[in-house]
N, C-alpha and C positions, 0 to 999 in steps of 0.2 A: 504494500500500500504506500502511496507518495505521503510522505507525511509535510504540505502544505499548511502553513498556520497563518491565522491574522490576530492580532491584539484583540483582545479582551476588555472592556470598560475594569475591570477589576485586578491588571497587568497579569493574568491567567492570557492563554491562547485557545482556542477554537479553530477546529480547522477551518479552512474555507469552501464553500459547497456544498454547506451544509441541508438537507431538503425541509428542516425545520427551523426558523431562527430560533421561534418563540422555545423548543424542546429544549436545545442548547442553551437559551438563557436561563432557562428554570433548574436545568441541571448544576449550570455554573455559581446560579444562587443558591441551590442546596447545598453546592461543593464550599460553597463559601458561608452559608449561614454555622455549618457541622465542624468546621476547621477554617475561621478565618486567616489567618496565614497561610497556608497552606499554597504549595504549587504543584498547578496541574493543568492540562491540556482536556480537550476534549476530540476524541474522534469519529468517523463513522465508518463500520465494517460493511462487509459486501451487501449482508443484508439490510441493508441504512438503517442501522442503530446506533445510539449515540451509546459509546462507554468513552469514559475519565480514562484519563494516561498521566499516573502521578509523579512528579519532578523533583529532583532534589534529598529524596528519602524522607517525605515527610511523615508527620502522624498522617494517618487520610482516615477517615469512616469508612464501616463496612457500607455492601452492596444494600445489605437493610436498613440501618441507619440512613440511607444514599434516598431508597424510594417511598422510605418514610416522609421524608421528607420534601420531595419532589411531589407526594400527594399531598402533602398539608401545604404548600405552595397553590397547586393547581386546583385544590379545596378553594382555598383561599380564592385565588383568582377568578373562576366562576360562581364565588359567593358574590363579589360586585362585578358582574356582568348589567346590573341593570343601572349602574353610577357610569358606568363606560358608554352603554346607547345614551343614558341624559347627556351625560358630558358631548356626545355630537349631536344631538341637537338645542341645549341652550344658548341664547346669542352669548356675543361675547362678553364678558364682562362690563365692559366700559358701556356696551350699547343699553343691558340691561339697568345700570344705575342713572345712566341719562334718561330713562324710561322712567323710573320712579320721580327723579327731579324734576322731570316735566308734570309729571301725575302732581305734585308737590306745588310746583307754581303755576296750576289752574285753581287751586282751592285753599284759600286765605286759612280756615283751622287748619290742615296740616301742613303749611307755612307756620304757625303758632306752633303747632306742635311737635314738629321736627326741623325747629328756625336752626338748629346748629351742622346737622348735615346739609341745609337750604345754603344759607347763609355761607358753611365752606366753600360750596362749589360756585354760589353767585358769582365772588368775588372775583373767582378764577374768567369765569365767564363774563363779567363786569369787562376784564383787564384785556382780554383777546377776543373783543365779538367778532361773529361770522361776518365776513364783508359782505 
């Protein structure tokens, strides 16, 4: 097997070609939640499985401690699956609080009632009006 690597977010290596990014990320964060220090690669054999190739002689986790962990990651992950669909479709931030300031300076009580988030952003808005 060519063993091909690219850098890792975490200076760990991954090979490159991989057919799953998201796989290899999950593994390299169990490799790294189980043994932070730790150095190690990751591969993929004929049959495109990703297994760890460890570096240096470290401590490393076993194969069980590995997919334990890999499921309480990917647990995790498909627990907010439904924060991931909201997250693409809420505007963006900025659009959304511009949406409330305007709601804000159509109705004088909550101008009264939220005169200090008002009054923040007036100023700004005083200082650069729209041509």
């Amino acid at each position: 097997m060519t063993e091909h690597f690219i850098s890792a977010g975490n200076k760990n290596e991954i090979q490159s070609g991989l057919t799953t990014a998201r796989t290899s990320e999950v593994m390299a964060q169990a490799i790294y939640n189980l043994e932070p220090g730790c150095k190690f690669g990751i591969r993929v054999n004929e049959e495109q499985e990703l297994y760890p190739v460890w570096k240096e002689g470290d401590d490393l986790p076993s194969d069980s401690e590995l997919n334990t962990e890999i499921n309480r990651l990917n647990n995790e992950y498909d627990g907010q699956e439904y924060y991931r669909n909201r997250a693409e479709d809420y505007l963006a931030i900025g659009d959304q609080l511009d949406l409330i300031w305007h709601a804000i300076d159509e109705d004088e009580d909550l101008k009264t009632k939220l005169s200090g988030f008002y009054d923040a952003i007036k100023v700004t808005k005083d200082n650069y009006p729209k041509p």
